[in-house]
C-alpha positions in Angstrom: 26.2 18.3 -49.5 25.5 20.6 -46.3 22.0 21.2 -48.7 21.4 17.3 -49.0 21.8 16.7 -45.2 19.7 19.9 -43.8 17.0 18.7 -46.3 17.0 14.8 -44.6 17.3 15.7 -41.0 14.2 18.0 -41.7 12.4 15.2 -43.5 13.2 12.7 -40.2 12.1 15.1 -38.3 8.2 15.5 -39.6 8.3 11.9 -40.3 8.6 10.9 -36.7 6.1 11.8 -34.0 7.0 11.0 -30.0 4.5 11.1 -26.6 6.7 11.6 -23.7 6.5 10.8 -20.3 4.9 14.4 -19.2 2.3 14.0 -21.8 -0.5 12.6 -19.1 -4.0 11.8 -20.0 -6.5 10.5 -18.3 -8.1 7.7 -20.6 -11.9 6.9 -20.7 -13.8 4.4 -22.3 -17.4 4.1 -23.5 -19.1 0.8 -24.3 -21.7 1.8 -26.6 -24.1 0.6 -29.5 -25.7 1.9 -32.5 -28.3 0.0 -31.7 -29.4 1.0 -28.1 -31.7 4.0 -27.4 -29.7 5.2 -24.5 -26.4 5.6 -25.6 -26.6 8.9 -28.0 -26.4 11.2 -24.8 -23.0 9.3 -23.7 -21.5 9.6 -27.6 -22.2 13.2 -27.6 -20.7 13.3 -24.0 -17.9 11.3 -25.7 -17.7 13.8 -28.7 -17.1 17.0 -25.8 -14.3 14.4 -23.7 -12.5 14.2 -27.2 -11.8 17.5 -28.1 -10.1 18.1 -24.4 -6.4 17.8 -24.1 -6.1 16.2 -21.2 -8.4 13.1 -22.1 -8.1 10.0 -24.1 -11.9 9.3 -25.2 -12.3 5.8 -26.5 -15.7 5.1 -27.7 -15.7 0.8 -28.0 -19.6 -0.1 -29.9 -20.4 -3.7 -29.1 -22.4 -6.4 -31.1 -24.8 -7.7 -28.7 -27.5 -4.7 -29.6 -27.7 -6.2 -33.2 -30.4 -8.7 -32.6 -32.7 -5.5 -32.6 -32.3 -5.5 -36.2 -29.5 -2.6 -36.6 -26.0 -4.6 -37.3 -23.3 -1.8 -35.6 -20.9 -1.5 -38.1 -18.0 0.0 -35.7 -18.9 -3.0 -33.3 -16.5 -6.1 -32.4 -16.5 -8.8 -30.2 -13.2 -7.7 -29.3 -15.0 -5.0 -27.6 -17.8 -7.2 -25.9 -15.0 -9.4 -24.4 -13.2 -6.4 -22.9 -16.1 -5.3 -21.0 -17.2 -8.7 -19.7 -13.1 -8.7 -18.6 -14.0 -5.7 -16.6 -17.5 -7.1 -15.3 -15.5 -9.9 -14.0 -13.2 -8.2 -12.6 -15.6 -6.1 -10.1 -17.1 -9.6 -9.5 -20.6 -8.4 -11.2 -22.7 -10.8 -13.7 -24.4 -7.7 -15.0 -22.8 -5.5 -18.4 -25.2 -2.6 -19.9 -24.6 0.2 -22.2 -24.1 3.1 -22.0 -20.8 2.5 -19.6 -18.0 4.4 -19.1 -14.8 2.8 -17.6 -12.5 5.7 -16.2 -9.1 4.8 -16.1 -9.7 1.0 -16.1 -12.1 2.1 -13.4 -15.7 0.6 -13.2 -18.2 3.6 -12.3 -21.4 2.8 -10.0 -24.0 2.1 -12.2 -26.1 4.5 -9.9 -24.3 7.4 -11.1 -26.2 7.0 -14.7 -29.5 7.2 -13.2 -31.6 9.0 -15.4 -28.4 9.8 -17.7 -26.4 11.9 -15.2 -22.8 10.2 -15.7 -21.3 13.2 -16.7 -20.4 14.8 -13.4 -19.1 11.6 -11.8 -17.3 11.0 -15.3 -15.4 14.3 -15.1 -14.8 14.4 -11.1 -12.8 11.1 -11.8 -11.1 12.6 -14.6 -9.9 15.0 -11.9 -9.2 12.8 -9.1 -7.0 10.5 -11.3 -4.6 13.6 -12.9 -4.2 14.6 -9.2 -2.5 11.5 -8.8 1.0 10.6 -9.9 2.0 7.8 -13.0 3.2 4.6 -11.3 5.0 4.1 -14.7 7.0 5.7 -17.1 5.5 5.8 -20.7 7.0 7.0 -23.9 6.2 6.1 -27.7 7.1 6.9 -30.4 5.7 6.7 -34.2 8.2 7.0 -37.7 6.6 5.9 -40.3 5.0 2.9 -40.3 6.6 1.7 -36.6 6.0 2.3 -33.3 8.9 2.2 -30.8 7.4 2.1 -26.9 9.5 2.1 -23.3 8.0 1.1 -20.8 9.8 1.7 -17.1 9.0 1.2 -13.7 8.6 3.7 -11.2 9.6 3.9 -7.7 6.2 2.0 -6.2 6.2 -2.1 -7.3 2.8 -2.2 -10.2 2.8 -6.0 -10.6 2.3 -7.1 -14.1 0.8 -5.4 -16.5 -0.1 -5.4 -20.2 1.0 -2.7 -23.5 -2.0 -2.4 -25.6 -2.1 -0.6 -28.8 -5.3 1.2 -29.8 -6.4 2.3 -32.9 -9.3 4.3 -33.7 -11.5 6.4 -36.2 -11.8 10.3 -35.0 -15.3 10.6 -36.3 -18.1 8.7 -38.3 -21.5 10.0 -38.7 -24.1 7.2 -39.4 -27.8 7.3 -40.4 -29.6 4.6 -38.5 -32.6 2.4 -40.0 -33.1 -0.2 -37.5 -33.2 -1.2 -33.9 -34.3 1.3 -31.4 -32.4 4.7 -32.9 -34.3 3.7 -36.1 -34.9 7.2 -38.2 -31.5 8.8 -36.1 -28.7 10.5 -37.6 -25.7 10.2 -35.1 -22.0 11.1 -35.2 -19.8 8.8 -33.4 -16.4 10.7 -32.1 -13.1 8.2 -31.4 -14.2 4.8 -32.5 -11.9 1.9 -31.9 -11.2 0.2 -34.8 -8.7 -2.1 -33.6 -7.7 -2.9 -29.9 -4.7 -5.2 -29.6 -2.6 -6.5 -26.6 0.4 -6.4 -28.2 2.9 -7.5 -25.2 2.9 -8.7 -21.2 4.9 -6.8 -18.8 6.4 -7.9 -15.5 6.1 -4.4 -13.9 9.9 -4.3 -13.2 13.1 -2.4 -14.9 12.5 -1.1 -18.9 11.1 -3.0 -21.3 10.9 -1.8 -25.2 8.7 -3.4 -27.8 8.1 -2.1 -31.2 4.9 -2.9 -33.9 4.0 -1.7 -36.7 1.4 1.5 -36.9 0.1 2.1 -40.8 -1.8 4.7 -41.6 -3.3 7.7 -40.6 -5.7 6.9 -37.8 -4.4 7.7 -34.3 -2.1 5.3 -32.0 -3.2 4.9 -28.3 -0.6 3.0 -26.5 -1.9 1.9 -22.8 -0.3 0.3 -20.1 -2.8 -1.6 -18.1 -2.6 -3.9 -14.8 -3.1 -7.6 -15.4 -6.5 -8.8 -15.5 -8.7 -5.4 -16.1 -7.1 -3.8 -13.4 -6.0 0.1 -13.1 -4.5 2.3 -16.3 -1.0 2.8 -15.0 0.1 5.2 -18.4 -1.2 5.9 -21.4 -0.8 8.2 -24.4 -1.6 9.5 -27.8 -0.2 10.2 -31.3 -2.5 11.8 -33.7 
């Protein structure tokens, strides 16, 4: 019996996986396309971001390339929408690709002049692990579910909202179309599913739980309302 129950409580253990609250990264998007000549500098910039440990490197590929006659085939309008989301939200009519959005941050499109956003993409990751988490975050994955706490920290946030990211940790594509036409690129953290699974009011604990199948890594972020600032976020691989 002592046998049988050694052998479970093992099993329960490698079957459940858990992101704490001192598990801090800094998360950074890209808004990228298959189809547009000046995005394979940023997804080889993204490939370096996700092999660092204290980054969460989310490459999102939209659609509106694909009139140039390469269809993405990692690009949504789910993706399109979440950047217009953060154009509004600076009060700017203008999106463009390559962009990187540090920490639900905007970055001046002057800092990609000539392709030099990887400075001002790394001093931000710096600046923003300096600074403290407004919210406690902790998740975890067994089995098929996903269990995530949400609680408020000292400072009032305002409402916020728990997404749950899914994505692919690398692709490598051969392109015959559009402006890469004749290019052979690999593609490092593609979303493959971005879903705002709950609302938060920014006060006291809250606790949802989702379902999580298969093997792709989770990303669970906690995001002010309306594009705003990254409050928490972390990752199960």
């Amino acid at each position: 019996m002592r046998v049988f129950l050694l052998g479970l409580m093992l099993m329960l253990v490698q079957t459940a996986t858990s992101a704490l609250a001192d598990d801090r990264r800094i998360v950074v998007e890209l808004f990228t396309s298959q189809g547009c000549s000046s995005c394979p500098k940023a997804d080889r910039f993204i490939t370096e971001l996700a092999g660092r440990d204290d980054v969460i490197a989310l490459a999102l590929h939209v659609e509106y390339w694909d009139y140039l006659g390469w269809k993405d085939e990692f690009a949504s309008e789910v993706h399109s929408l979440r950047q217009r989301g953060y154009a509004a939200a600076a009060h700017s009519r203008t999106i463009y690709t390559p962009q990187f959005i540090v920490q639900g941050g905007i970055i001046n499109p002057e800092s990609f002049r000539d392709g030099a956003f990887a400075g001002e993409v790394k001093r931000l990751v710096r600046l923003h692990a300096g600074r403290p988490e407004p919210v406690r975050l902790e998740v975890e994955r067994s089995g098929g579910m996903l269990a995530i706490t949400v609680t408020a920290g000292d400072d009032a946030v305002g409402p916020a909202v728990i997404h749950v990211v899914r994505y692919m940790p690398e692709q490598t594509i051969r392109i015959r179309g559009g402006e890469n036409a004749g290019r052979e690129i690999t593609y490092s953290n593609i979303v493959t599913s971005w879903k705002a699974l709950a609302r938060w009011s920014g006060r006291g604990r809250m606790i949802v739980r989702t379902e999580a199948a298969g093997s792709n890594p989770v990303v669970v972020l906690v995001q002010a309302d309306n594009h705003g600032p990254i409050l928490a976020a972390r990752e199960l691989r």
